[in-house]
N, C-alpha and C positions, 0 to 999 in steps of 0.2 A: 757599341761601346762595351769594355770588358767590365766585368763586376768585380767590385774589389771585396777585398777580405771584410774591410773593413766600413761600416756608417760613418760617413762627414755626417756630424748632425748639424741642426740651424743653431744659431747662439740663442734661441728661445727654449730652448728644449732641456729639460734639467730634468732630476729622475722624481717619480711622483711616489708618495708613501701616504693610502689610504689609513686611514683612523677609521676603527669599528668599535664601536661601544653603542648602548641604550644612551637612546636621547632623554629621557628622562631621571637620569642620575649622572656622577659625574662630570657636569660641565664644566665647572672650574679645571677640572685635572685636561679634560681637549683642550681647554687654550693655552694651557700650560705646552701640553705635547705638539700644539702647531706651532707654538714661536719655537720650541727648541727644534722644528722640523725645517720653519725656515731661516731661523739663523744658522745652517748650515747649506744653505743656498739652492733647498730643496723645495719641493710645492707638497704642502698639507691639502690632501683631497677626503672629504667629509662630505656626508651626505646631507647635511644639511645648510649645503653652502648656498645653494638656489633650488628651486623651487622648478618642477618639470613636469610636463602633459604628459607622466607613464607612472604606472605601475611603482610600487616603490622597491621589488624584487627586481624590475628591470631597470632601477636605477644604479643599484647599486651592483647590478652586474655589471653594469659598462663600463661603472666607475673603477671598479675590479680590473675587467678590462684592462684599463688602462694605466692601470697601476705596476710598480715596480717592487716596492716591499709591503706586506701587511702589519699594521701595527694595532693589537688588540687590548681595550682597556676594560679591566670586569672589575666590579665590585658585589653587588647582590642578587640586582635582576637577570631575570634570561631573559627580557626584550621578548617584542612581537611578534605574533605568528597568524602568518598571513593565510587566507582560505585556500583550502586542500595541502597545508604543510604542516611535515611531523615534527618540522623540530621551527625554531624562532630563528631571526634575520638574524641575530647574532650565531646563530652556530652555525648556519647557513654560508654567512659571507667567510666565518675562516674557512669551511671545507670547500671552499671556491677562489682561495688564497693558495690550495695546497701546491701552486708550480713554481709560486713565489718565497720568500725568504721572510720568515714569520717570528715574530716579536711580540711574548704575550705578558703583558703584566697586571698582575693581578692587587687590589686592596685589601689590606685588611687590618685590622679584624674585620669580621665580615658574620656577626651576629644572625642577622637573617637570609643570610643566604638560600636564593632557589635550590632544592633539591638539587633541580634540571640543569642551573650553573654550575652546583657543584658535579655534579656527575661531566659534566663538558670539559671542566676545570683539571680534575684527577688523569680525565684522559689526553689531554692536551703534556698534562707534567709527563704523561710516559712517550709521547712523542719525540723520537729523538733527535729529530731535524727543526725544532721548535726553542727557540730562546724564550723561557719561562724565568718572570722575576717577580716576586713582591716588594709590595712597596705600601708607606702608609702617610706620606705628605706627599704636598705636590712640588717642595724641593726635591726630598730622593727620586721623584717620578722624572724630574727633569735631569738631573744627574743622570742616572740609567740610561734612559731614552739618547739625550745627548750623546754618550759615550758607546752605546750599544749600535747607534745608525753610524758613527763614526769610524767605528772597526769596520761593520760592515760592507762599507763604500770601499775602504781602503783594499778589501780582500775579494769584493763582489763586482766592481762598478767601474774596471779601470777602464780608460778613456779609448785606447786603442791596444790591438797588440803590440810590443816590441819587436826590432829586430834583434837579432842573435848578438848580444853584448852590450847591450841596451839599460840600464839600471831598472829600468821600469820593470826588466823582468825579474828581479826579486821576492821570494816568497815572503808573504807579511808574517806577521805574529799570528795562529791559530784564536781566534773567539773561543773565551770561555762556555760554556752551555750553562754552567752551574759559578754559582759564585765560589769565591776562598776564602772558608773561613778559617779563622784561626792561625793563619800565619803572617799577622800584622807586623810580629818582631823579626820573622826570617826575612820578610824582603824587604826590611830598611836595611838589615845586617848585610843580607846577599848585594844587594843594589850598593849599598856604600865602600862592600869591597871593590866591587867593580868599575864603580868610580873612582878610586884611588889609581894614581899611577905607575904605583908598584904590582898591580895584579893585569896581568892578562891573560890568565888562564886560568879561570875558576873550576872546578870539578866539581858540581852537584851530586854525593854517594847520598845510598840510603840503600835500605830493602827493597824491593817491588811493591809500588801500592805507597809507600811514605809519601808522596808526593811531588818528585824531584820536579819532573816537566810543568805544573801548574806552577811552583814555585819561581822556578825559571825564568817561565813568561811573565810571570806577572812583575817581577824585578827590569825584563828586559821591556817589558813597556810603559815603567816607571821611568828607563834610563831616552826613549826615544829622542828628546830633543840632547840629550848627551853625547852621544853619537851621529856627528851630522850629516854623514855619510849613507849609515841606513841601519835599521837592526832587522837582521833577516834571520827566521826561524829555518832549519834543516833536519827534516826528519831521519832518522838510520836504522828505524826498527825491522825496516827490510833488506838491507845490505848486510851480504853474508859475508864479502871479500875483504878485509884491508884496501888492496889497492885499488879500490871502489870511492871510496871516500871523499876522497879530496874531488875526484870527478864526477859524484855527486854535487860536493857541495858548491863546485862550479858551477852546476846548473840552476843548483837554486838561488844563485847570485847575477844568472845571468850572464854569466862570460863565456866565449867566442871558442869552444874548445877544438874547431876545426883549424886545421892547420898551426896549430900550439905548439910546441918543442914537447910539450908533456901538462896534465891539466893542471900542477902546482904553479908552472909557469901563467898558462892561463888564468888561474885563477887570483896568483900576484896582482897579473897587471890590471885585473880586472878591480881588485880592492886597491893598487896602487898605495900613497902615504894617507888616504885619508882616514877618518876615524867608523871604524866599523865595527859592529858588536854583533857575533856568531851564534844563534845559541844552535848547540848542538845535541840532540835529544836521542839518545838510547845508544852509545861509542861501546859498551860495555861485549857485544860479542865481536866488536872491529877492534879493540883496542891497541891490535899490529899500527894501527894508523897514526898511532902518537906521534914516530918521529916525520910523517908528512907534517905534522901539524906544528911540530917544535921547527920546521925549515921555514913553513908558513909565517908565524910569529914575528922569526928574523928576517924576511923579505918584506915584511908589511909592519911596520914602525907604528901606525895608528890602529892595528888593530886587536881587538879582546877577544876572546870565545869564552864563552858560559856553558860548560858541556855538561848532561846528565850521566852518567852511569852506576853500575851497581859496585864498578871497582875504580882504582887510579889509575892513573896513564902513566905512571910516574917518571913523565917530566920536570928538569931543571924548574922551570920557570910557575910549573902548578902549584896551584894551592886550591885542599882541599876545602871545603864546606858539607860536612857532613849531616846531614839531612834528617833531625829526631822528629820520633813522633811527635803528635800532640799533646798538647799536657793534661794531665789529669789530674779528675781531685782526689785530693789523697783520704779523704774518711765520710764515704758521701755519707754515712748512716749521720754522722755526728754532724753534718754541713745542714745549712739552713737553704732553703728553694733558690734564692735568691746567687746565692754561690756558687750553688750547681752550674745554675745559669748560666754564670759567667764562664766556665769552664772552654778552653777551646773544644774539645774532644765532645761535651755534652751538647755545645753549640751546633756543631757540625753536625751530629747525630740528628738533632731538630730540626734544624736546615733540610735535612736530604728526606728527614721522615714526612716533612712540608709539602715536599715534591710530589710522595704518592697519596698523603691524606690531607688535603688540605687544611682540614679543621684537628691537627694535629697538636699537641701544645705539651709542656713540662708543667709536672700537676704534683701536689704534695703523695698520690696515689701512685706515680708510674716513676716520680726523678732519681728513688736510690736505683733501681733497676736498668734504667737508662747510662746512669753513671757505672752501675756493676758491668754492663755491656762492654762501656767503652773502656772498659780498667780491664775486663775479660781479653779486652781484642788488643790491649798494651798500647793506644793510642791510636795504631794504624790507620791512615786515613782509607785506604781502601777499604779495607775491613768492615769500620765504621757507616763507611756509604752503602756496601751491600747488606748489612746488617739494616738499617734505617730501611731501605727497600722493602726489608720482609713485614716491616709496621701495618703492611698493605693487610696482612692478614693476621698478623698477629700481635698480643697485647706485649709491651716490652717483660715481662714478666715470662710469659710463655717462650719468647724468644733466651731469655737469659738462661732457661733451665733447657732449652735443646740444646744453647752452643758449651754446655757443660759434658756433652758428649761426644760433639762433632763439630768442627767447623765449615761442612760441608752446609750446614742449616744456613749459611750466609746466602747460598742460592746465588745466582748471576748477575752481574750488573747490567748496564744498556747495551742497547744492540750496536751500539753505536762508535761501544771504545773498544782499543783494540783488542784483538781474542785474549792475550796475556794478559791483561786487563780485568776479564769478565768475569773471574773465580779469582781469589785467593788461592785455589790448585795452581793455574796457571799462572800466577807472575810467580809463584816459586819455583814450580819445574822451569821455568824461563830460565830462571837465575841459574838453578842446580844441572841445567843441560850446558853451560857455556863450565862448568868443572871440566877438568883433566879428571882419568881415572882414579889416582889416590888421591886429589884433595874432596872427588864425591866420596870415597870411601869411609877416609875420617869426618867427611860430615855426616855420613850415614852413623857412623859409630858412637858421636857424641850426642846425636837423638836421645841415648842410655842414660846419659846426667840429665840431672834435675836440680832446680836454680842455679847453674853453672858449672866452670871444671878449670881447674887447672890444666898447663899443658905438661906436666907430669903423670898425670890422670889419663888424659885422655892420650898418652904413649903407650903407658902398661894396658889401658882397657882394650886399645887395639893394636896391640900387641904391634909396635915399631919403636925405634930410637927416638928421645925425648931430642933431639937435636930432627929427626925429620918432622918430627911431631910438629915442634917450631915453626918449620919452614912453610908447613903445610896449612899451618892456622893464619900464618904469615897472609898468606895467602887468599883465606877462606873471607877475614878480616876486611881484605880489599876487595872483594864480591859481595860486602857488607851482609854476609849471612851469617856472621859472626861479630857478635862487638866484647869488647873490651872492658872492663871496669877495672879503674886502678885504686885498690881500697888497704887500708891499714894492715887487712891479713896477705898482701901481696895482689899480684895482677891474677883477675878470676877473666874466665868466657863463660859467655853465656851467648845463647840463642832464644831471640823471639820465641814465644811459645805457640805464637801464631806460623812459626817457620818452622818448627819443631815437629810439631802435631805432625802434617806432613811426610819431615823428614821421615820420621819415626815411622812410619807406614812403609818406606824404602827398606828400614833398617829389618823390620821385620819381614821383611819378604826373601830377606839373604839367607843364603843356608848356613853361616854360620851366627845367626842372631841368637843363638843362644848360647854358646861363648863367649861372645861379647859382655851379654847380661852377667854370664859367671865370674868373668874378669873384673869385672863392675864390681856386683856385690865383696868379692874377694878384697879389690882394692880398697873397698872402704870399711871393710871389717881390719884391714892389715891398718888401715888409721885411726882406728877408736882403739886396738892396741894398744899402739904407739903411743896413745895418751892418757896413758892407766897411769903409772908416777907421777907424769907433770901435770893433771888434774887435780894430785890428793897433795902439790906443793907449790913451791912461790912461784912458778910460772904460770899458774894455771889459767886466767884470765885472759891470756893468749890463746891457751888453747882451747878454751872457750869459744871467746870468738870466731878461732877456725872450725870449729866444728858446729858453731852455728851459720858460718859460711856456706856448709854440707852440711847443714840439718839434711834436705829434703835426698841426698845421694844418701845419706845415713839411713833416713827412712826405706829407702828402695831397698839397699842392703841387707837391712832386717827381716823385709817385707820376702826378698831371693832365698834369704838363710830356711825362714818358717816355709817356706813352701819346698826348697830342697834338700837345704843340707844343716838341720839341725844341731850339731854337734860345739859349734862357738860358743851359742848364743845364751846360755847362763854366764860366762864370764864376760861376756863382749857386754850383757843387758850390764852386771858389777860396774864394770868401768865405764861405762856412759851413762850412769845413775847421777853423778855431782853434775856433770851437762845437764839432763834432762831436769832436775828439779829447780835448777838456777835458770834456764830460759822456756818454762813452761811446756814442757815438749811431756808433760805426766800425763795426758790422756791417752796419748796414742803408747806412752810406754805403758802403763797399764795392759791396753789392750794386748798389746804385746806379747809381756809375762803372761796374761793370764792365755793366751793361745797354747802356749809353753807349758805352765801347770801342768797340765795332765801326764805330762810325761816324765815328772820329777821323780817316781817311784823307780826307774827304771834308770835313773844316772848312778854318777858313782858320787861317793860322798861331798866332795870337795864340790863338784857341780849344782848336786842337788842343792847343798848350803848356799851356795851363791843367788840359785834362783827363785829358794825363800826367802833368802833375806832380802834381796828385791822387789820382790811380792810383799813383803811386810812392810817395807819403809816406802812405798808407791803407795797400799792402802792405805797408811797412818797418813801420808803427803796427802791423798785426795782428801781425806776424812771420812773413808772408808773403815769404823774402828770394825767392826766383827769381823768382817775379811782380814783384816790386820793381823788379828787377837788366833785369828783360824791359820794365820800364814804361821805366825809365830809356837804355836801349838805345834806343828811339825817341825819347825828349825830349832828349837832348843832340847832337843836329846840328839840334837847331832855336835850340840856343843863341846863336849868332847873329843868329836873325831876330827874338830877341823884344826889344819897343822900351819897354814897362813897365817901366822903372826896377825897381819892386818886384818884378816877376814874374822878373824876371831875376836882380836877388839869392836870390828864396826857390827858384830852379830850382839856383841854384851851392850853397844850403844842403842842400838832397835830393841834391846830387852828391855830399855831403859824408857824406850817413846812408848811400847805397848803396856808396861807396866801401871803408868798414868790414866790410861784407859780405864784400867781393873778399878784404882785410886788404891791405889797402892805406892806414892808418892815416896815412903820413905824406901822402900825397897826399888823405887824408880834412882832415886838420889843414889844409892846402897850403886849399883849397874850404872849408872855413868861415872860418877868416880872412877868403877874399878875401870869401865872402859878409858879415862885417861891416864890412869894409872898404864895403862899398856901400850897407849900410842906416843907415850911422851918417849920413853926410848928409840922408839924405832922412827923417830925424824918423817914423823907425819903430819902435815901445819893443818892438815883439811880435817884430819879426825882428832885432835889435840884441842884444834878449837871450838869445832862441833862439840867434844864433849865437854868444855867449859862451858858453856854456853848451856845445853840442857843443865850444868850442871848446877849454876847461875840460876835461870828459871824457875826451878826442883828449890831452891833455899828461896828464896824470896817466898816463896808459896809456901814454905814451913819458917817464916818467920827470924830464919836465919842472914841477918841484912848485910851485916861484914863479910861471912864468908862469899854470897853472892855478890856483891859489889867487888870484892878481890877476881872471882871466877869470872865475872863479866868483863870487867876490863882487859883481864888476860886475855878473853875473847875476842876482844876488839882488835888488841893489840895483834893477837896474832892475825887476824882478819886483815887488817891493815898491811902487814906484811906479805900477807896473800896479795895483795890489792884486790883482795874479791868481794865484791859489792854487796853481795847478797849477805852473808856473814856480817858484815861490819852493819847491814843495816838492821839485821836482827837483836846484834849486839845493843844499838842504840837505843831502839824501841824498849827494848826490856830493863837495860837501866832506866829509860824515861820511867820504866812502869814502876821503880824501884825507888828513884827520887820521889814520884807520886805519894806511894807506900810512907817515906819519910817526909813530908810534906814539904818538898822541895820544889815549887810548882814550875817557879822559873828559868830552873836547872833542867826540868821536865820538858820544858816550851822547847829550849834550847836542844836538846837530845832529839826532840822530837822532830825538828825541824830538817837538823841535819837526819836524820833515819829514813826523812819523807824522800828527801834529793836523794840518798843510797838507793832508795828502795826501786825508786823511779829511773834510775841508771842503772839498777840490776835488771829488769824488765820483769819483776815478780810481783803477780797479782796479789799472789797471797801474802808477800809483803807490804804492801798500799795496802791493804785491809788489815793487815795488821795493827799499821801506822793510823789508819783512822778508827779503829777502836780507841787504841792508846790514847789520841787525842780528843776521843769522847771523853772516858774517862776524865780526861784534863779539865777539859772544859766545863764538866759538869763541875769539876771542883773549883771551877774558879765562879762556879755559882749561876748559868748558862745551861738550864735543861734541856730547854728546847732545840737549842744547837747541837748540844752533846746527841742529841734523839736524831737529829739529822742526821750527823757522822753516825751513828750506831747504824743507822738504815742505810746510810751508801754502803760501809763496808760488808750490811748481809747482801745486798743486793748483787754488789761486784761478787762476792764470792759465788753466790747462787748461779751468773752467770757463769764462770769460770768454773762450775763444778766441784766447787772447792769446798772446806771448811774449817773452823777455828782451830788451832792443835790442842791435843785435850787437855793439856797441862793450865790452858788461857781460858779454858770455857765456864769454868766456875766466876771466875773475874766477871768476865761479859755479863754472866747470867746474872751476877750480883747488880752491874749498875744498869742493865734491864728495870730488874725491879724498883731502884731506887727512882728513875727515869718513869715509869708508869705511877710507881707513887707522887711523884713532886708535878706532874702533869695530868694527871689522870689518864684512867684509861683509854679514851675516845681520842683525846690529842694525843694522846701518845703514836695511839697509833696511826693517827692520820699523818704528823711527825715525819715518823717511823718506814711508811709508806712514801712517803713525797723524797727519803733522804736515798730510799730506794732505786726511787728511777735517774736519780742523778747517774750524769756520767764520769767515768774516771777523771779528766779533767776540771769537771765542775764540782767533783767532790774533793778535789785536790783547793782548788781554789779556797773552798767553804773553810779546809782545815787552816790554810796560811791566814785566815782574817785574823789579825789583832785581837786578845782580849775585851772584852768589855758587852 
C-alpha cells in the first residue's frame, strides 16, 4: 500500500495543549485556561489529571510527549525540584517543549517572586520563538489564551495539504510576538476606511520602524469576518522585480499559476467576485507593480488591498493613510506619574522594557526620563522598542544621556525580525537604498538644516533649481523620509531626527560636505539680512515668526560664521537682536557676542559699534549690569563716529538702559528722550516706541505721572501698530505700575490682566515675571501679603531659572515691596512664602495671578 502525503486521522483525535504551572499556586487561573482550551474543541492535558505508578518527571515527559502546543502559566514560584535536578519541573517541562509551539504567560504583579523564576522569566522574554504575555485577571488570561491558541491553529494545524488552487492554500495573518500598544485610534481609523465602499486600496506610509505592518494586521484581523472570502497576508520584502508581484501574491492566495494566460489572470479567477482583503506588506521597492494591481482592482469587484510602504503607488483609486508616530507627552517635567502613564510612546516603552526586566515599572525616579527618551526618539516605534531593550542594562537616565550622542546606543532588536528591522541604521538605509541618485543627493544635503527648510532653501544650499528642488522633495515626501508641515509662515520640511542623524553621517562623508555647510550658513545669514527693516517696522511680527521657524538653521549659521568667516557677524548679531530678545533666544546670543568680543579692537568703527552695542543691551537683557556698564564703557567715545542714523539713535537708547544702572535716572530720561527725538524722523515703529517706553518708565520713577502716562500710551499705541507682543505687553505692565502709583487699583487689575495674555503670547519669560511682580505689588495693595509674597517668589524663581533678572530701572520698586512684604509677615513667613511662590511653575504661577481679589 502507497503512503500518502498526508494522516486520515480517527475523528477522536483533536490537537492536545499541555498546561505547566506549580500546583500549588494558580489554580483558579488552569481552570480558567482548560475550558478556554476546550471550548475550542481541543484537549487540556495537566498533570494533574490522574494519578500514575511513575515518577513525576516521567509523567510529565510522556505527557510532553504527546502534546502539540505548550502552554506556560507563572506567577511566583519556581516549583519542584526533583533528586539529582538543577533546575525545577517547571523549567524542566518548557526546555522539553522546545520542538513545540510555546505560550508563555506570566502574572503580575508579582511581589515575591523566586529569584530562580525570575531569571527563567527574563530568558524566556528574549526568546524569540516564544509567545510571552502578561496578564493580571483571570478574564485577560482567558482572552489572550483564547485568542493566541486561535491564531495559532489557524497558521499551525491546518488539516491537510491543498492542492494547487485550493483556498486552503492561503497565507494567514502573521501572530503578533509582542502586543500593540498605543495604536487603539489608528486601527479603528485604518479598519473603518477599509470598510467603507469607497476605499479599496488603502496605502499604509510612514518611515521605517513607525509601524505600518503591525498596524495593518491588526486592522486586517479586526476586519476577518468582513471579508468572507478570506484576509490573506503577503509578504514582499524579498521581491526585488515588479513583474514578481502579482505572481507572488498568487501564490500566496493559492491560485493554479500553471497553465494561466499570465499570473494576473490567474490570480483574477482565483479571487473571482468574492470579497477579499490583501494586505500587502513592504510594495515600497516594487512599486512598478501598481498598475498590475490597478488591473487587479478592476477584474475583481469584491476586492480591497491594505498595502504598507514607505512611498505611494499613486493610483487613481488609492488612498493614502499616513502612518504618525506615537504620541507624546508634551512637558513630562510638569506632568504628574499618572499621565505619563497614560502616554502611548511611554506605554510602549514599559511594555518592551517588561519584556527584558520583568520587575520593570514607571517610578516617580526614572518617568521624566523615560518620557525624555521617547520625545528624544520623536515617537518611533522602533526606536522606542530597541531603546526599552537596552533597560537590560541600563538605568533609563544613563540611556537618555548616551542617545544624546548617538543613536547607535539603541543596540539591535530580536534575532527574529527582519535584518531591516534590527537597527534603526537599517530600516533607514533600507528606505535611502530604494533613492534614485539625486533624490539621495538632496536628502543627503538637507541633513544641513536644522528644525526644518523650506524648498527655496534647500535649492540654493544644494546648489539646483528651486523647481527641481520641488520635484525632488515631491518625491523624498512619498518615501516618507521627508514630511511636510503646513503652518502660518508657509509650507516647512522637515526630517525625523531620528532619520537625520544618519542622513547626516552620508552627508559628511561626501567630498563636497563642506560646501554644502557654506551654502547653508551663507543662506541664512543672506535671511537675517533681509529682516533688518522689517524687524525694526510694522511688519515685524511676521518676520518674527519666520525666523523663529529658523531659529535653530540661524543658530548653525552663526555657529559656520564664528568658526570660519567672521566678518557678517556684528551686523548680522544688530539685526537679529529685536528676534533674539522677543523669543528668548539671549543665552546663546550672549554666548555668541561674547566669542566675538575679542575681536572688536581690530574692526572698523561702524562694526565695532555694532557689536558693543549688542554686548551691552544682551548684558543689561540678561541682568548682567557690570558687563553691561564695561560693554558700554567702550561703545560711547565711539559715539561720534557712527554715521547710521539708526545705529546712533539705538547706541543713545543703551546709554539710556546703562545709565539706570549707575542711578543716574535723570541723565537716563536726559538719553532716551534724545534717542526718540532721532527715531521719530526716520520712520522707526520699533525704536520710536522702545524709547517711549523707557522713556515712560524713567518719569514714573521721578514722579513725573502725565508725562509718563502720555509716553506710555504712545508706546502701546505704537506697539499695537507693530502688532508686536512683547512691547505692547511691556507697555501694559508699566501703566499697571503707573495706575498703582495713582491708586488706580482697578484700572491696575485691568492693565495687568491684559499684559499677563500679551506677555504669554509674546513667549517672554522676562515678561511673565515681570507681570507677576506688577501683580504682587497689586495685590499687596489690595491688602493680601501673603499672596503678594507668593507672586514675589514665582517671579524670582522663574527668572533664576531662565537666567534672567529684573531691569534696573524696576529693582528699587521690587526691593521696596520686599521689604514691606517681610515687614507685614515677618521674617520667617516671609520667607517660607517666598520660597514655596518659588517653586511654582509658570502655569501655576499664572493661575495664582488670575485669582480674583479678596
Amino acid at each position: 500500500m502507497g503512503q500518502s502525503d498526508s494522516v486520515i486521522r480517527t475523528p477522536d483525535q483533536r490537537v492536545r495543549v499541555f498546561v505547566s504551572s506549580t500546583l500549588s499556586e494558580l489554580a483558579a487561573e488552569r481552570v480558567v485556561v482548560g475550558r478556554a482550551i476546550e471550548a475550542l474543541r481541543l484537549i487540556p492535558v495537566m498533570f494533574e489529571q490522574g494519578a500514575r505508578p511513575h515518577p513525576p518527571r516521567a509523567v510529565y515527559q510522556a505527557y510532553l510527549a504527546q502534546s502539540d502546543i505548550f502552554v506556560g502559566l507563572y506567577w511566583e514560584q519556581y516549583g519542584w525540584m526533583g533528586p539529582e535536578m538543577d533546575v525545577s519541573g517547571l523549567e524542566d517541562e518548557f526546555e522539553l517543549a522546545r520542538d513545540m509551539p510555546r505560550l508563555v504567560y506570566v502574572k503580575v504583579p508579582a511581589p515575591d517572586r523566586d529569584p530562580r523564576l525570575a531569571e527563567l522569566i527574563t530568558r524566556i522574554g528574549d526568546e524569540a520563538l516564544v509567545t510571552f504575555r502578561q496578564f493580571r485577571t483571570s478574564d485577560e488570561l482567558n482572552r489572550l489564551v483564547s485568542i493566541d491558541l486561535a491564531v495559532l491553529l489557524s497558521e499551525r494545524f491546518a488539516a491537510a495539504k491543498t492542492t494547487p488552487g485550493a483556498r486552503g492554500g492561503a497565507q494567514p495573518l502573521p501572530v503578533g510576538r509582542t502586543s500593540l500598544v498605543g495604536r487603539e485610534l489608528a486601527i479603528d481609523e485604518v479598519a473603518g476606511l477599509l470598510e467603507g465602499p469607497d476605499v479599496r486600496l488603502l496605502t499604509l506610509t510612514g518611515p521605517g520602524g513607525v509601524g505600518k505592518t503591525r498596524l495593518a494586521v491588526a486592522a486586517a484581523e479586526r476586519l476577518r469576518d468582513h471579508f468572507s472570502a478570506g484576509v490573506v497576508f503577503v509578504p514582499l520584502a524579498d521581491v526585488t522585480e515588479p513583474d514578481q508581484v502579482v505572481a507572488g501574491i498568487a501564490r500566496q492566495v493559492g491560485a493554479d499559476l500553471a497553465g494561466a494566460a499570465s499570473p494576473t489572470t490567474a490570480l483574477a479567477g482565483q479571487l473571482g467576485d468574492e470579497r477579499w482583503l490583501l494586505v500587502l506588506d513592504n510594495l515600497e521597492q516594487v512599486v512598478g507593480a501598481a498598475a498590475d494591481l490597478g488591473d487587479l482592482l478592476t477584474r475583481c469587484p469584491g476586492l480591497t488591498i491594505v498595502a504598507t510602504s514607505r512611498t505611494v503607488l499613486e493610483l487613481r483609486a488609492e488612498r493614502e493613510y499616513a502612518v504618525p508616530p506615537l504620541e507624546l507627552p508634551a512637558d513630562p517635567a510638569a506632568m504628574p506619574i499618572e499621565e505619563l502613564a497614560e502616554s502611548p510612546a511611554v506605554r510602549l516603552f514599559v511594555d518592551r522594557a517588561r519584556a527584558v526586566r520583568y520587575d520593570f515599572a514607571l517610578t516617580p525616579h526614572n518617568a521624566v526620563a523615560v518620557a525624555e527618551i521617547c520625545r528624544r526618539l520623536e515617537g518611533l516605534p522602533l526606536a522606542i522598542e530597541l531603546a526599552a531593550a537596552r533597560t537590560r542594562l541600563l538605568s533609563p537616565a544613563a540611556l537618555l544621556e548616551r542617545l544624546q550622542t548617538s543613536l547607535d546606543a539603541l543596540g539591535t532588536g530580536a534575532m527574529d525580525l527582519p535584518e531591516r528591522q534590527r537597527t534603526l541604521r537599517a530600516a533607514v538605509e533600507w528606505s535611502v537604498d530604494l533613492l534614485d541618485a539625486a533624490e539621495r543627493s538632496l536628502l543627503e544635503s538637507t541633513a544641513v538644516f536644522v528644525d526644518g527648510w523650506t524648498i527655496a532653501a534647500s535649492a540654493e544650499v544644494a546648489g539646483i533649481s528651486e523647481d527641481e528642488a520641488l520635484d525632488l522633495t515631491d518625491a523624498l515626501v512619498r518615501h516618507s523620509l521627508v514630511q511636510l508641515d503646513h503652518a502660518d509662515v508657509g509650507t516647512r520640511c522637515r526630517m525625523l531626527q531620528t532619520v537625520r542623524m544618519f542622513v547626516a553621517e552620508r552627508l559628511m562623508a561626501r567630498p563636497d560636505a563642506a560646501d554644502i555647510q557654506r551654502r547653508h550658513a551663507q543662506t541664512y545669514a543672506a535671511l537675517a539680512m533681509s529682516a533688518d527693516r522689517p524687524l525694526r517696522g510694522v511688519g515685524q511680527r511676521d518676520w518674527v515668526e519666520r525666523l523663529q521657524a529658523d531659529a535653530g538653521n540661524l543658530a548653525a549659521a552663526v555657529r559656520w560664521h564664528l568658526a570660519h568667516d567672521q566678518r557678517p557677524l556684528p551686523h548680522l548679531y544688530r539685526v537679529l537682536w529685536p528676534f533674539w530678545s522677543q523669543r528668548d533666544h539671549l543665552a546663546d546670543a550672549r554666548a555668541w557676542v561674547d566669542q566675538l568680543l575679542p575681536t572688536a579692537e581690530s574692526l572698523d568703527p561702524q562694526a565695532r559699534a555694532e557689536l558693543l552695542w549688542t554686548a551691552t543691551v544682551t548684558a543689561r537683557e540678561v541682568g548682567d549690569d557690570q558687563a553691561a556698564l564695561a560693554h558700554r564703557a567702550q561703545l560711547a567715545p565711539l559715539l561720534p563716529q557712527i554715521e547710521d542714523p539708526y545705529l546712533h539713535a539705538a547706541t543713545l537708547l543703551s546709554m539710556a538702559w546703562t545709565s539706570t544702572m549707575m542711578g543716574d535716572i535723570e541723565g537716563a530720561l536726559r538719553e532716551a528722550l534724545a534717542a526718540l527725538a532721532e527715531f521719530q524722523p526716520q520712520d522707526e515703529p520699533l525704536g520710536t516706541a522702545s524709547s517711549a517706553l523707557t522713556a515712560g518708565s524713567l518719569e514714573t520713577s521721578t514722579g513725573r505721572q502725565d508725562e509718563a502716562l502720555g509716553h506710555l500710551r504712545d508706546a502701546y499705541d505704537w506697539a499695537m501698530r507693530l502688532d508686536n507682543a512683547w512691547l505692547a505687553a511691556t507697555a501694559q505692565v508699566l501703566l499697571a505700575g503707573l495706575a498703582l502709583v495713582r491708586g488706580e487699583k482697578q484700572n491696575a487689575r485691568m492693565l495687568l490682566d491684559d499684559g499677563l495674555e500679551l506677555s504669554l503670547a509674546a513667549y517672554s519669560t522676562q515678561l511673565v515675571t515681570l507681570c507677576l511682580a506688577t501683580f504682587a505689588q497689586l495685590v499687596f495693595a489690595e491688602g493680601n501679603p501673603e499672596r503678594a509674597a507668593l507672586l514675589a517668589g514665582a517671579a524670582d524663581g522663574l527668572r533664576r531659572r531662565a537666567g534672567l533678572r529684573v531691569y534696573p530701572s524696576l529693582r528699587q520698586r521690587e526691593a521696596v515691596l520686599t521689604g514691606l512684604l517681610r515687614e507685614a509677615l515677618g521674617g520667617a513667613a516671609f520667607d517660607a512664602v517666598f520660597a514655596k511662590g518659588g517653586r511654582l511653575t509658570r502655569p501655576e504661577a499664572v493661575a495664582s495671578a488670575h485669582e480674583p481679589p479678596g
